[in-house]
Structure formats: structure tokens, C-alpha cells
PDB file with one MODEL, atoms N, CA, C and O in Angstrom:
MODEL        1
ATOM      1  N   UNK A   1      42.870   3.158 -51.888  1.00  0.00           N
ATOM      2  CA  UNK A   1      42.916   3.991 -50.708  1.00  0.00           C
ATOM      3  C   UNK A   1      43.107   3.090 -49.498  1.00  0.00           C
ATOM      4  O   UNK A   1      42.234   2.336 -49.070  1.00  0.00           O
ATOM      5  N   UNK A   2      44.489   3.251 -48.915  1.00  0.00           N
ATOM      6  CA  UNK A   2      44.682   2.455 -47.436  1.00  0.00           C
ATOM      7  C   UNK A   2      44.142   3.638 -46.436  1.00  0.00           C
ATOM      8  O   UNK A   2      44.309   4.855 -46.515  1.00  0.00           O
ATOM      9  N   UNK A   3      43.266   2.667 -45.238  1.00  0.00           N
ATOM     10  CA  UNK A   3      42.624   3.371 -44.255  1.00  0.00           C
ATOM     11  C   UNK A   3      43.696   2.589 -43.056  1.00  0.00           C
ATOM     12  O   UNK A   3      44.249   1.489 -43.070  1.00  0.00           O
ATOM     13  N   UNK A   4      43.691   3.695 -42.061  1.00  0.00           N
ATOM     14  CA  UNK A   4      44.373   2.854 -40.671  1.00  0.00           C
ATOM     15  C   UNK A   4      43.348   2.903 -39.558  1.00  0.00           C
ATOM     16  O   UNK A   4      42.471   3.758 -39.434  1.00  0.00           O
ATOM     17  N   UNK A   5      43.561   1.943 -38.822  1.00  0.00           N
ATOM     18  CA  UNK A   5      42.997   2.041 -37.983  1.00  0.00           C
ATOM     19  C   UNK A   5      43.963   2.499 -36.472  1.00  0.00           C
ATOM     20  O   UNK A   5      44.934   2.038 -35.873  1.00  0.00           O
ATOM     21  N   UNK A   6      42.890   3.847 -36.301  1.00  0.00           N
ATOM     22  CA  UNK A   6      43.352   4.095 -34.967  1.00  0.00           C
ATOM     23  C   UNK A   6      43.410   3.912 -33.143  1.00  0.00           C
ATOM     24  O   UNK A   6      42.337   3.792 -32.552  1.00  0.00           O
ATOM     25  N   UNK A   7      44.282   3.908 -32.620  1.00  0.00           N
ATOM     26  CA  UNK A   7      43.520   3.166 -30.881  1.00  0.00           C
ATOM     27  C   UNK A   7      42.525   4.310 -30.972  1.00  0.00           C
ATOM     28  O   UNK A   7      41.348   3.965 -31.071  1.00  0.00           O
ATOM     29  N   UNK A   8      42.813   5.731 -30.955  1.00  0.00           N
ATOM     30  CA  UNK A   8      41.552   6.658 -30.687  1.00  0.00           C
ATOM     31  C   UNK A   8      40.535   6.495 -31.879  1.00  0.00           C
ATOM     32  O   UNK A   8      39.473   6.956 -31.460  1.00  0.00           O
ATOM     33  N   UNK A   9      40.390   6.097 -33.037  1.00  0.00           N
ATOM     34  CA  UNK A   9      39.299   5.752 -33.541  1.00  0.00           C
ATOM     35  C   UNK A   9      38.387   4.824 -32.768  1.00  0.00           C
ATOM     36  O   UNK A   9      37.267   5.087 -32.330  1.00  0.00           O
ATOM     37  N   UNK A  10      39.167   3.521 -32.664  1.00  0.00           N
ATOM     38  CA  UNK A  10      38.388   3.064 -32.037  1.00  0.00           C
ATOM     39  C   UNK A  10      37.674   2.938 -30.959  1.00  0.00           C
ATOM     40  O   UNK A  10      36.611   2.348 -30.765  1.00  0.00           O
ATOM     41  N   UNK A  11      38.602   3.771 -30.016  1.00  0.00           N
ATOM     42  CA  UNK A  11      38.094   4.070 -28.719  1.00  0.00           C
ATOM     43  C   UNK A  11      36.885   4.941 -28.934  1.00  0.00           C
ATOM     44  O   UNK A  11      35.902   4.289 -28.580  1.00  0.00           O
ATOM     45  N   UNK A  12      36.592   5.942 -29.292  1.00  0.00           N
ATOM     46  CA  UNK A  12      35.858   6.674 -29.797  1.00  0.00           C
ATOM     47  C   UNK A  12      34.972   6.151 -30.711  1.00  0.00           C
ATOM     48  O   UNK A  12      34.369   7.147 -31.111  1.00  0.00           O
ATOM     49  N   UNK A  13      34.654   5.461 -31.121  1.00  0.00           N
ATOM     50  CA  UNK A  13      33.573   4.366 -32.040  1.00  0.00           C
ATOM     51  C   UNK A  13      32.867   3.551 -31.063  1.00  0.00           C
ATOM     52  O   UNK A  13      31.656   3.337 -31.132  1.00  0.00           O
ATOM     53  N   UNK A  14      33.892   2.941 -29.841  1.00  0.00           N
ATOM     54  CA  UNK A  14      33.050   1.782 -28.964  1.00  0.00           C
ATOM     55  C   UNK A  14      32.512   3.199 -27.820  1.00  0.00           C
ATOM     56  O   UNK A  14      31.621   2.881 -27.032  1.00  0.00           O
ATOM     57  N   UNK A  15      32.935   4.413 -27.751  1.00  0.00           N
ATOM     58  CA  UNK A  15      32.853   4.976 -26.720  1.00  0.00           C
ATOM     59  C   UNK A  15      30.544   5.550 -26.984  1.00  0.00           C
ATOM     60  O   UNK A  15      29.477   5.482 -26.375  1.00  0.00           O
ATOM     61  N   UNK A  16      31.029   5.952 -28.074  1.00  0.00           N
ATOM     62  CA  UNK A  16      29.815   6.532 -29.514  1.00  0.00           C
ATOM     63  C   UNK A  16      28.359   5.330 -29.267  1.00  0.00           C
ATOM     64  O   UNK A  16      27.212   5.573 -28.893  1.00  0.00           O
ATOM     65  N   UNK A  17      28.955   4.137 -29.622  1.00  0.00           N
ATOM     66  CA  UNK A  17      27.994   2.967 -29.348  1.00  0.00           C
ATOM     67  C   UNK A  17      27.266   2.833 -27.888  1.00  0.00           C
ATOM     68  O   UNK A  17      26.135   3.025 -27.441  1.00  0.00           O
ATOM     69  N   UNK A  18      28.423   2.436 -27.434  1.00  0.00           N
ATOM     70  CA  UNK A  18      27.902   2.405 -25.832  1.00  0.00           C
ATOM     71  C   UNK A  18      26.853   3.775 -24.993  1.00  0.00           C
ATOM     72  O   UNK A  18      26.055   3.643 -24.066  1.00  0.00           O
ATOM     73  N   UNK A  19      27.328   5.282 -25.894  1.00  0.00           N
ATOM     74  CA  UNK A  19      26.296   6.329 -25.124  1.00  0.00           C
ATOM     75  C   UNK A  19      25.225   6.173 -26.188  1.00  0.00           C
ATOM     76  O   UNK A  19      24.483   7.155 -26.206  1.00  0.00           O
ATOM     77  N   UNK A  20      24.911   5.228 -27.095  1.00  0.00           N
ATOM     78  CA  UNK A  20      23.418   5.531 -28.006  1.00  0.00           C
ATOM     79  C   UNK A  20      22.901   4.373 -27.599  1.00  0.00           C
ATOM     80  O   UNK A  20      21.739   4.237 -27.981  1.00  0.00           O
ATOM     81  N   UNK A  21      23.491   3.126 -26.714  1.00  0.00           N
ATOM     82  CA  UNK A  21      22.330   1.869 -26.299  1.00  0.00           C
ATOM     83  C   UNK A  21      22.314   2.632 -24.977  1.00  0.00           C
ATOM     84  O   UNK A  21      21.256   2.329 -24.425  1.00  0.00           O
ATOM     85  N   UNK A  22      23.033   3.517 -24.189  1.00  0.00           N
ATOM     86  CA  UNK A  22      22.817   3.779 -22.706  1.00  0.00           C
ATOM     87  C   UNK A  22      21.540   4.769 -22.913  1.00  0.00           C
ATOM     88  O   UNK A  22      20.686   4.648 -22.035  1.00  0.00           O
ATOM     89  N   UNK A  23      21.239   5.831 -24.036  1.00  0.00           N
ATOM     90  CA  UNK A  23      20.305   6.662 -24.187  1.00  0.00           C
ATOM     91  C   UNK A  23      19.037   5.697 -24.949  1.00  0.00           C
ATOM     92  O   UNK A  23      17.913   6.140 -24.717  1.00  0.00           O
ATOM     93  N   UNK A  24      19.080   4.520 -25.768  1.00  0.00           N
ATOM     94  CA  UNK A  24      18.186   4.123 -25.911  1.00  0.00           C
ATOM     95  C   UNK A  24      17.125   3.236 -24.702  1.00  0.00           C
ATOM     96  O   UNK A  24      15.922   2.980 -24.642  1.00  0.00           O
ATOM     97  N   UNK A  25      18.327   2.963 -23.838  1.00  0.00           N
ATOM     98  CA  UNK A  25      17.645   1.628 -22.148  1.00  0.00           C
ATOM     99  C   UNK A  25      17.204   2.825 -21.895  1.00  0.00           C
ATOM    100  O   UNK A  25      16.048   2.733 -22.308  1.00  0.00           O
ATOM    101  N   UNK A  26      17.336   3.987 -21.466  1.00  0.00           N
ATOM    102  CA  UNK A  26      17.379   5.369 -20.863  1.00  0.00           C
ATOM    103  C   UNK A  26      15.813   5.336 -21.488  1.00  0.00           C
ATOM    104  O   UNK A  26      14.802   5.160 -20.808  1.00  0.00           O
ATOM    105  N   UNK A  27      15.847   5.507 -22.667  1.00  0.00           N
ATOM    106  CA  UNK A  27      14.124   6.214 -23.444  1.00  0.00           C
ATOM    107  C   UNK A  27      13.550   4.874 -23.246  1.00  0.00           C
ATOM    108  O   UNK A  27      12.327   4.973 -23.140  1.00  0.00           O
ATOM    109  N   UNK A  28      13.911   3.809 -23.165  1.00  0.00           N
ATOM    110  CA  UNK A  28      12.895   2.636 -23.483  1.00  0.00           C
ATOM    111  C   UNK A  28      12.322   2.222 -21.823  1.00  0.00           C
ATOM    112  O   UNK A  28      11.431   1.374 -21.760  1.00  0.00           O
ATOM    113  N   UNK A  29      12.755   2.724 -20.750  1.00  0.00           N
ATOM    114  CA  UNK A  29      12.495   3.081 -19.526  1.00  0.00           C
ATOM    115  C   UNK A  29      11.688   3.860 -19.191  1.00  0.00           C
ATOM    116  O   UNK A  29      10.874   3.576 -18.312  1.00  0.00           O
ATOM    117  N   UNK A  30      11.707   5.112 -19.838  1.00  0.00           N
ATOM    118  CA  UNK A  30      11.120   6.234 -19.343  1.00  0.00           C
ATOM    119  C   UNK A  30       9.091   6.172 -20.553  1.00  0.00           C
ATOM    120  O   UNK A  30       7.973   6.626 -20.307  1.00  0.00           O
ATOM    121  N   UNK A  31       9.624   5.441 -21.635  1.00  0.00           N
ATOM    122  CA  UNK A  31       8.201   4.682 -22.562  1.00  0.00           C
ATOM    123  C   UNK A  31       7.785   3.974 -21.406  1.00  0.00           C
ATOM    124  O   UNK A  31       6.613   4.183 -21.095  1.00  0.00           O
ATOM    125  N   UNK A  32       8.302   3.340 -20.818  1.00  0.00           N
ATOM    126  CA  UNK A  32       7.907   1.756 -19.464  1.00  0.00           C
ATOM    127  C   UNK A  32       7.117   2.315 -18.897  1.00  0.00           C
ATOM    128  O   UNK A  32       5.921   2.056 -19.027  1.00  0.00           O
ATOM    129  N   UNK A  33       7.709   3.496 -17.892  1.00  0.00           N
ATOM    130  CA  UNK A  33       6.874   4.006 -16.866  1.00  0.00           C
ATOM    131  C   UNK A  33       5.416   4.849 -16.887  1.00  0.00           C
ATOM    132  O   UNK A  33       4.498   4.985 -16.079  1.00  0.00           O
ATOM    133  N   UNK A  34       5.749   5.431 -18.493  1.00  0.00           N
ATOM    134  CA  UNK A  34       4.978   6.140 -18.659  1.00  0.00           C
ATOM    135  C   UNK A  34       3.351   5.116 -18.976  1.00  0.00           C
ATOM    136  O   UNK A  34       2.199   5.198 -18.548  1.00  0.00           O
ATOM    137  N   UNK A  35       3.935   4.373 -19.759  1.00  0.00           N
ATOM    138  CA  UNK A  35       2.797   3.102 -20.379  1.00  0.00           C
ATOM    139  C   UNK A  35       2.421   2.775 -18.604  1.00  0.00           C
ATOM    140  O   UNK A  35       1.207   2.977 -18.621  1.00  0.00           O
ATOM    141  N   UNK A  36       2.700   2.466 -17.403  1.00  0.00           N
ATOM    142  CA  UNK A  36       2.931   1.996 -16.305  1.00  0.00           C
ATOM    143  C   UNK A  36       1.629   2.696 -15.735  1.00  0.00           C
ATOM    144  O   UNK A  36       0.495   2.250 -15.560  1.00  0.00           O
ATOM    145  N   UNK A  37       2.112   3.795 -15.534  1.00  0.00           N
ATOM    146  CA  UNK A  37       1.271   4.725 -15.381  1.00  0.00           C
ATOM    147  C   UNK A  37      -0.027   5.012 -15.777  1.00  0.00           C
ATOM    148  O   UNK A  37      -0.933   5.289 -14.991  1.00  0.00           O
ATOM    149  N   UNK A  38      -0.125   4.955 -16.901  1.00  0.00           N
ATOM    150  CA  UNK A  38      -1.338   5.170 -17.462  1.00  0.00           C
ATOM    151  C   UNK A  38      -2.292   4.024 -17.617  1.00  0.00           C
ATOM    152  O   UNK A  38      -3.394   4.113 -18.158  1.00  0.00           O
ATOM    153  N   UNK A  39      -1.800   2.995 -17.123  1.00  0.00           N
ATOM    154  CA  UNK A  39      -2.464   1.697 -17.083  1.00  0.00           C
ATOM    155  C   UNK A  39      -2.654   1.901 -15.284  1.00  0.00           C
ATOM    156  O   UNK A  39      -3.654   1.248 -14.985  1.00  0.00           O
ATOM    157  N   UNK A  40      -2.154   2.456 -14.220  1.00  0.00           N
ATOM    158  CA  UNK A  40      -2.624   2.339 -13.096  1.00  0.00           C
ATOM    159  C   UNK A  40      -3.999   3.337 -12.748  1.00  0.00           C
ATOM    160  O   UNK A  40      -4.987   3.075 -12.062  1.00  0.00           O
ATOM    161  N   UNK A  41      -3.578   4.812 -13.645  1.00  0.00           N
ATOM    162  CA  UNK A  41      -4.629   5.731 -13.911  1.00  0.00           C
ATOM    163  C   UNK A  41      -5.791   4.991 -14.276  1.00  0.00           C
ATOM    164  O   UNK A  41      -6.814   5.165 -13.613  1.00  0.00           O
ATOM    165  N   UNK A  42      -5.784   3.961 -15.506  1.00  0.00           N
ATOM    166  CA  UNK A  42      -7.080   3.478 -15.722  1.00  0.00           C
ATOM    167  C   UNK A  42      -7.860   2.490 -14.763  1.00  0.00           C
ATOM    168  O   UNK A  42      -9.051   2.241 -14.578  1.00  0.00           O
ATOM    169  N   UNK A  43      -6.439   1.952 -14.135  1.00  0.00           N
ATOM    170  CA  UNK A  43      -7.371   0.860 -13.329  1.00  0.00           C
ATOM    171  C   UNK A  43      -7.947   1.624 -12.055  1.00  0.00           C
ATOM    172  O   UNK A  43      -9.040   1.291 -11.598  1.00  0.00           O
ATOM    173  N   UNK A  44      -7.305   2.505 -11.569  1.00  0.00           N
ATOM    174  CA  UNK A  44      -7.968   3.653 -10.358  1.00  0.00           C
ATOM    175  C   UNK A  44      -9.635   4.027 -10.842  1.00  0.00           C
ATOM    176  O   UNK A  44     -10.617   3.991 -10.101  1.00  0.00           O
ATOM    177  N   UNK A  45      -9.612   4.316 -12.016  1.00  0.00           N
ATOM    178  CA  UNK A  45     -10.817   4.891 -12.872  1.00  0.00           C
ATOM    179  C   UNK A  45     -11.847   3.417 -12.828  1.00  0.00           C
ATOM    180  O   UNK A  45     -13.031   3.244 -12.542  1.00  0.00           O
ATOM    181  N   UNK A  46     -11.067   2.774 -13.132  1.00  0.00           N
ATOM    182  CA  UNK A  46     -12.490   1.520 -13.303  1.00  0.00           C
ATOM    183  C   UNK A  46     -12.824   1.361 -11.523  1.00  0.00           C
ATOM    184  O   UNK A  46     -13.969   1.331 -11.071  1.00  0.00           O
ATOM    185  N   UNK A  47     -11.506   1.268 -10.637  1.00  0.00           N
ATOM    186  CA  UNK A  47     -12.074   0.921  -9.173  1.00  0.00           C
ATOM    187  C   UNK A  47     -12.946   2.468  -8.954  1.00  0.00           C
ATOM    188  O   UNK A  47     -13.099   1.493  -8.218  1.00  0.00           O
ATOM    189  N   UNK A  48     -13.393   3.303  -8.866  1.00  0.00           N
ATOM    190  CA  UNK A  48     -14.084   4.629  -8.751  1.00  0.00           C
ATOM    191  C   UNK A  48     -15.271   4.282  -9.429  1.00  0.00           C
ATOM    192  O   UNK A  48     -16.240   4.040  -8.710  1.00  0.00           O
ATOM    193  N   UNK A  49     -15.402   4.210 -10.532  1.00  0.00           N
ATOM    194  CA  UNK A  49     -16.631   3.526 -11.245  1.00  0.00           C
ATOM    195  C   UNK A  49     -16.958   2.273 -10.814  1.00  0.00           C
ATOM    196  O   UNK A  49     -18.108   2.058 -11.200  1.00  0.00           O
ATOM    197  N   UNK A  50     -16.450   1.158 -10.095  1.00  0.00           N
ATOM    198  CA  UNK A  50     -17.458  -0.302  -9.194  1.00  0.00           C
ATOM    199  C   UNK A  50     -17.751  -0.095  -8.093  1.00  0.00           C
ATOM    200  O   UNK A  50     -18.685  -0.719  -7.590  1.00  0.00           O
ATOM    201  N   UNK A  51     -16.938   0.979  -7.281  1.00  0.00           N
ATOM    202  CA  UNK A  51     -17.389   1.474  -6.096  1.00  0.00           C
ATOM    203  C   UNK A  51     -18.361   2.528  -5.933  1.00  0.00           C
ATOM    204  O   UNK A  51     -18.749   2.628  -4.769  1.00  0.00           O
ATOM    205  N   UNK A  52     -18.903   3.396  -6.800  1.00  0.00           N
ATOM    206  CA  UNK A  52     -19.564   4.504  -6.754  1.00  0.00           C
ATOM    207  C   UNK A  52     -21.168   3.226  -7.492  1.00  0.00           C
ATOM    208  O   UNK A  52     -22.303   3.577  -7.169  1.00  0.00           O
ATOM    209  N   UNK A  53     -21.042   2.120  -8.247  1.00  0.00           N
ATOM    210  CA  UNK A  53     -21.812   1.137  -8.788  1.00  0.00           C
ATOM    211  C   UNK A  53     -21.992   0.744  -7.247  1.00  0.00           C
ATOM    212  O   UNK A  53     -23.149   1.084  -6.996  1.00  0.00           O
ATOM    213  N   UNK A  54     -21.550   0.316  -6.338  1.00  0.00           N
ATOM    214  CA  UNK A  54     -21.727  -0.477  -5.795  1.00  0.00           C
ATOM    215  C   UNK A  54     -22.212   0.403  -5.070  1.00  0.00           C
ATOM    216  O   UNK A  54     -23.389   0.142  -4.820  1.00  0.00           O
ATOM    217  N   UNK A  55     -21.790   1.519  -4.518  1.00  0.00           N
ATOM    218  CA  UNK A  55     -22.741   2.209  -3.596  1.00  0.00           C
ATOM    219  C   UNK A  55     -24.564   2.707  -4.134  1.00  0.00           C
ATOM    220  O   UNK A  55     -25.577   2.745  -3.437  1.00  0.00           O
ATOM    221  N   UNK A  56     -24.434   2.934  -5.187  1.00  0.00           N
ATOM    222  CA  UNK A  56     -25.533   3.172  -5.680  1.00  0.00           C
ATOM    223  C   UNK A  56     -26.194   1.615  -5.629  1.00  0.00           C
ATOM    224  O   UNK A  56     -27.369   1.820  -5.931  1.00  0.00           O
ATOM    225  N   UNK A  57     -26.107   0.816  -5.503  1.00  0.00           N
ATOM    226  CA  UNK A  57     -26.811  -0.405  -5.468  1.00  0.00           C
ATOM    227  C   UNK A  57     -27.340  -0.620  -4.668  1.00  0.00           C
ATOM    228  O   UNK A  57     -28.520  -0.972  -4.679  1.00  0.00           O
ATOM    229  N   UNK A  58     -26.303  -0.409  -3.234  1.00  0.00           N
ATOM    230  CA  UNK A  58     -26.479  -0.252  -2.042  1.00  0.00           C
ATOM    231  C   UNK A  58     -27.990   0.732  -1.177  1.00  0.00           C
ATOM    232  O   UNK A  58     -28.807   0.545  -0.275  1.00  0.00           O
ATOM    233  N   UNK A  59     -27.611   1.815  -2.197  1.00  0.00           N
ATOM    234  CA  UNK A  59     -28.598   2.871  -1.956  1.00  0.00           C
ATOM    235  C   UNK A  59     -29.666   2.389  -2.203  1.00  0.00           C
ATOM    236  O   UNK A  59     -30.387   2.268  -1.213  1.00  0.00           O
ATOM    237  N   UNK A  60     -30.139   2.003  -3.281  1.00  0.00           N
ATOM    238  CA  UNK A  60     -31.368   1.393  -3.779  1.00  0.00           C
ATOM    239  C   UNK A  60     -31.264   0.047  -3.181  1.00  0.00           C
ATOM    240  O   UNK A  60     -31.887  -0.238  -4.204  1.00  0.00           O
ATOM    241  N   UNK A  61     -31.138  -0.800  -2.700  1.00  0.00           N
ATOM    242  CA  UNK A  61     -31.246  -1.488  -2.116  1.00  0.00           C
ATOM    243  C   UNK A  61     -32.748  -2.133  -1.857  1.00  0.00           C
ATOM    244  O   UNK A  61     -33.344  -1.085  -1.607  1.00  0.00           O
ATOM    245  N   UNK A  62     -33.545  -2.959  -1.774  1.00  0.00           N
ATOM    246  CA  UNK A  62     -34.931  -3.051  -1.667  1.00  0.00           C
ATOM    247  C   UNK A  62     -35.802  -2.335  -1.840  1.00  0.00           C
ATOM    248  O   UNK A  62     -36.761  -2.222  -1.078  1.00  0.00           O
ATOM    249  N   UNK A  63     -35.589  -1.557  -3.144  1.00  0.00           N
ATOM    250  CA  UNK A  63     -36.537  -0.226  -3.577  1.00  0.00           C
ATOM    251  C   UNK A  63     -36.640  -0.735  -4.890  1.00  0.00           C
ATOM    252  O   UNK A  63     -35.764  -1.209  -5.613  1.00  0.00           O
ATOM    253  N   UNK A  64     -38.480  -0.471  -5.187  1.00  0.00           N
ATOM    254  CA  UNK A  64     -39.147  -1.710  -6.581  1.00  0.00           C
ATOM    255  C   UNK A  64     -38.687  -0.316  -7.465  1.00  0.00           C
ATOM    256  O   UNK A  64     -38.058   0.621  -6.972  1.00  0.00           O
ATOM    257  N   UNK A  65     -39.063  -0.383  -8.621  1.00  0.00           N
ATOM    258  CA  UNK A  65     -38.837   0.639  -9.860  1.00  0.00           C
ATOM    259  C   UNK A  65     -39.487   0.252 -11.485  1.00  0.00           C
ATOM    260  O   UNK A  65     -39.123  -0.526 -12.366  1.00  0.00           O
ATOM    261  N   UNK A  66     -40.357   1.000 -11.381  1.00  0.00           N
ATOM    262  CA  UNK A  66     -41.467   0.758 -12.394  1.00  0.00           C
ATOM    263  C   UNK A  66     -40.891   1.583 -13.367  1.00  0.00           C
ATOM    264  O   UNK A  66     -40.420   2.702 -13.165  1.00  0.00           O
ATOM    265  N   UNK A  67     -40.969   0.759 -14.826  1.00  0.00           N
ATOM    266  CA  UNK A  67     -40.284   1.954 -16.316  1.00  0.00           C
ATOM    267  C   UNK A  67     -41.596   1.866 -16.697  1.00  0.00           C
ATOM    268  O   UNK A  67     -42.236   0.837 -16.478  1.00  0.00           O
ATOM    269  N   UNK A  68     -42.203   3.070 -17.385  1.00  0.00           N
ATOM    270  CA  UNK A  68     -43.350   3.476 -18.223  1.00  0.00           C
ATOM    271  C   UNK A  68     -43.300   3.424 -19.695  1.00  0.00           C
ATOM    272  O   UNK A  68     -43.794   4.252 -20.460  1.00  0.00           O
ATOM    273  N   UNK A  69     -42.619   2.311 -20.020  1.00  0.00           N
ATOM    274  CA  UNK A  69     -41.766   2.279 -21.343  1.00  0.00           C
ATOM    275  C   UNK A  69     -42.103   0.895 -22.045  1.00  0.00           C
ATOM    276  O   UNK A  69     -41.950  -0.259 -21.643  1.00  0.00           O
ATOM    277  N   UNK A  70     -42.713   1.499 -23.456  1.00  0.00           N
ATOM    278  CA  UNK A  70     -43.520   0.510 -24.276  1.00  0.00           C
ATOM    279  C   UNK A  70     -42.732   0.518 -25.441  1.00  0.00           C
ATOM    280  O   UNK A  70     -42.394   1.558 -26.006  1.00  0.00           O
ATOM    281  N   UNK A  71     -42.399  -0.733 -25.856  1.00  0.00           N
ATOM    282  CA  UNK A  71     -41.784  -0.612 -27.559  1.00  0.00           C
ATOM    283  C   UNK A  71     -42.787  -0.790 -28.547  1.00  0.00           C
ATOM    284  O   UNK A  71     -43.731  -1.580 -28.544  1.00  0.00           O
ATOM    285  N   UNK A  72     -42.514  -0.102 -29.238  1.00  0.00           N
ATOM    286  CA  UNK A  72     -43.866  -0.573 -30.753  1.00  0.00           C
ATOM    287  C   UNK A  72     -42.675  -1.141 -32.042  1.00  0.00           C
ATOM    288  O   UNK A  72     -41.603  -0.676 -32.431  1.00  0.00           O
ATOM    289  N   UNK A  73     -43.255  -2.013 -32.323  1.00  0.00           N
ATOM    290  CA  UNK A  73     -42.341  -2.514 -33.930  1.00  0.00           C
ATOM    291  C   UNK A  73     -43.278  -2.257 -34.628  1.00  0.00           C
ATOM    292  O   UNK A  73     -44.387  -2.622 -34.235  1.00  0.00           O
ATOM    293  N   UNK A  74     -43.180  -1.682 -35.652  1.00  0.00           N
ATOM    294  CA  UNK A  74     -43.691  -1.577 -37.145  1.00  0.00           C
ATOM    295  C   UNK A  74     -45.140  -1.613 -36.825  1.00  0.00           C
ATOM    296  O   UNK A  74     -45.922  -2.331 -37.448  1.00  0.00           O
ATOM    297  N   UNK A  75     -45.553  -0.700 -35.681  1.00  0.00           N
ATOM    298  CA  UNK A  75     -46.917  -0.669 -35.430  1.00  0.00           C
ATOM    299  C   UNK A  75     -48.004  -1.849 -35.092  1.00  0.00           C
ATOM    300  O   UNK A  75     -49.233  -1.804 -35.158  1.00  0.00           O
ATOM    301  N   UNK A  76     -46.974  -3.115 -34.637  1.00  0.00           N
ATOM    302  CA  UNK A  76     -47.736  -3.757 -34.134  1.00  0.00           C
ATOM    303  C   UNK A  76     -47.456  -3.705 -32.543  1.00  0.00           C
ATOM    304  O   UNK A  76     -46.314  -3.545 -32.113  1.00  0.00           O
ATOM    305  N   UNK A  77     -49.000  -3.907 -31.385  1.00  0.00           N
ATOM    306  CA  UNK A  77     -48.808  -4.385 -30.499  1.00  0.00           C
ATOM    307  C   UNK A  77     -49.168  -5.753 -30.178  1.00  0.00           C
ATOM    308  O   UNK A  77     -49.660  -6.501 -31.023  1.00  0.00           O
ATOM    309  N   UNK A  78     -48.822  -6.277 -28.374  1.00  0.00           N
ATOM    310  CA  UNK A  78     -48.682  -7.453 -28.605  1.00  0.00           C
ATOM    311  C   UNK A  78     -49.935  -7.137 -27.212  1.00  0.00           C
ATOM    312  O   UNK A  78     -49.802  -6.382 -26.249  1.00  0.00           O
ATOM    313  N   UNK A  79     -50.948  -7.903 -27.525  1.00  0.00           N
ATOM    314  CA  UNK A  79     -52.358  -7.906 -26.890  1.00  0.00           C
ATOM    315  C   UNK A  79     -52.504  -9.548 -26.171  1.00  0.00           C
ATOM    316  O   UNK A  79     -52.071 -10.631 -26.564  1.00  0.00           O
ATOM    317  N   UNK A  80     -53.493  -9.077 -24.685  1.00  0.00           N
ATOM    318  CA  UNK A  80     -53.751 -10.424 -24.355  1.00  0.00           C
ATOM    319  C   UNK A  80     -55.160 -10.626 -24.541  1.00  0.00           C
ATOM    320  O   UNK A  80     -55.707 -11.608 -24.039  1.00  0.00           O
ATOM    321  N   UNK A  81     -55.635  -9.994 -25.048  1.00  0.00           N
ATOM    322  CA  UNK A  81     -57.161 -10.232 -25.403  1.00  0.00           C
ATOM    323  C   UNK A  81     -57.076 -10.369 -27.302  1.00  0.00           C
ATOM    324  O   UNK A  81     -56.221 -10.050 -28.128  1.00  0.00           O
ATOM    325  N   UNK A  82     -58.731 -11.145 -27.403  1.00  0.00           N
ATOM    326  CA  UNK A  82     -58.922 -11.143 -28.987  1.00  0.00           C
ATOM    327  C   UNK A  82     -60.684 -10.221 -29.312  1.00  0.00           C
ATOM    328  O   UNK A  82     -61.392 -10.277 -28.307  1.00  0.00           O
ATOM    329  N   UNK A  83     -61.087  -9.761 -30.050  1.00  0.00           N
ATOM    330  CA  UNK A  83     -62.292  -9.641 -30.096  1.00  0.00           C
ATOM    331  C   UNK A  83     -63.261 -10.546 -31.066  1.00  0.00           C
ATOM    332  O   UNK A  83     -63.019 -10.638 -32.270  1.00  0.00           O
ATOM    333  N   UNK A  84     -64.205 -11.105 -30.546  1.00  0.00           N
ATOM    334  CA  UNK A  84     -64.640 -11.747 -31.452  1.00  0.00           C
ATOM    335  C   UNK A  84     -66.176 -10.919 -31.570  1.00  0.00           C
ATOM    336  O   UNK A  84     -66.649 -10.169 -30.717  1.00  0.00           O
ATOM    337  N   UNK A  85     -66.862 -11.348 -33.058  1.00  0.00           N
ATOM    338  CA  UNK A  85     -68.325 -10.666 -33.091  1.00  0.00           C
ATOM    339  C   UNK A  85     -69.210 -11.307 -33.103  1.00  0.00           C
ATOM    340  O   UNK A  85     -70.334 -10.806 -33.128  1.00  0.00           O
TER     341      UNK A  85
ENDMDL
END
């Protein structure tokens, strides 16, 4: 089987190529921005969370704060006295 090659084959082959790398830069752009994006969203989110930290720090500021909070392990405590008889 002889095949020919045609000018419009080929024109139409390089024409074919060239619109599937122009639609792939096209999608691999529009992945970019989107990834772009969602990495500025997070960093907005972490600055909102050190600033709302930092104001609350602020707030409390030279204010003491007592926890009422005792751990027990395996039912032992830890004593500063001994009894002797």
C-alpha cells in the first residue's frame, strides 16, 4: 500500500498539533493560578490566625492565670511531705 503525502495533510497535522500544545499551556495556566490562589487563601488564613493570636496576647497582657488542673498516673501522687510513726 503506497500512501502520499499531502501539502493539506500536512498542513492540517502541524495545524492539529499546534491547537493541542496551545490548549494544553492554556490548562496548565489556568492549574497555575488556581494552585496560586489557594496558596494566597491559606496564607491570608494563617495572617488572621497570628493577628487575632497576637491581639489576644495583647489583651491579656499582665494578667496571672491559675489552672486547677492535677494529673494522676496510675494513681500515684507526687507529695512533699513523708509520714513517719
Amino acid at each position: 500500500m503506497i500512501v502520499e503525502a499531502s501539502i493539506t495533510g500536512v498542513i492540517r497535522t502541524v495545524l492539529i498539533l499546534i491547537g493541542i500544545l496551545v490548549v494544553l499551556r492554556f490548562l496548565g495556566q489556568l492549574m497555575n493560578a488556581k494552585r496560586n490562589m489557594e496558596e494566597e487563601r491559606e496564607l491570608n488564613k494563617r495572617s488572621r490566625q497570628q493577628q487575632s493570636e497576637r491581639e489576644r496576647v495583647q489583651r491579656n497582657f499582665g494578667r496571672t492565670q491559675v489552672n486547677n488542673r492535677v494529673d494522676y498516673q496510675d494513681g500515684i501522687e507526687d507529695v512533699d511531705f513523708e509520714e513517719v510513726e
